[in-house]
N, C-alpha and C positions, 0 to 999 in steps of 0.2 A: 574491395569493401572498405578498407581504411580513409577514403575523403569522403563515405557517408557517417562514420564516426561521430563527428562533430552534428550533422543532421538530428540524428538518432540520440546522440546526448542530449540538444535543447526539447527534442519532441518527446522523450521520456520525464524530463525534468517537467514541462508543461502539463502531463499528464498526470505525475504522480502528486505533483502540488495540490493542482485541482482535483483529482479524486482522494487526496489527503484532507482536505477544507470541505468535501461534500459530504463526504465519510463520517467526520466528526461532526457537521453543523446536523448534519439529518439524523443519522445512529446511533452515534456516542453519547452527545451531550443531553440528549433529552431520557437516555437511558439512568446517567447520574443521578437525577431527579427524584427516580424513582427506588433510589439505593435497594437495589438489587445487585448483588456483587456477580453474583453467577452471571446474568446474562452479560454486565459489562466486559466479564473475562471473555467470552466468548464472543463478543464482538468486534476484542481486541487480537482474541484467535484469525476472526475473519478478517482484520484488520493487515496483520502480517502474512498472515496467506495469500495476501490479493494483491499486496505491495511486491512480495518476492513475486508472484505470476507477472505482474507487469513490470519487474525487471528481465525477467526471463523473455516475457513476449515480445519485449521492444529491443533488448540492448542483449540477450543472450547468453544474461549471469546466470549462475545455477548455484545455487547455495548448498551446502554440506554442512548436515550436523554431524561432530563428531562429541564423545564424552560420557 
């Protein structure tokens, strides 16, 4: 599994870019607007929860909260 590694790195990073730029151009931004803080939190909730899934589903980090 280590010389797909490198695969798996650029094909996460392509991934996360672009649903990082669609995320925000479609979601976020037009949420701002409408300065509503609640739903912006919450988009930012959905925002980190979708990030860590698609590190998890591509590259098979698993994050821990501790504190």
């Amino acid at each position: 599994m280590r010389w797909l590694d490198p695969i798996r790195s650029v094909f996460f990073n392509i991934v996360f870019y672009s649903f990082t730029i669609l995320f925000l151009g479609l979601a976020v931004l037009p949420l701002c607007y409408f300065k509503s803080e609640k739903r912006v939190r919450r988009m930012v909730g959905v925002y980190c929860s979708s990030s860590l899934w698609i590190a998890r589903w591509i590259m098979g980090i698993k994050a821990e909260y501790r504190g």
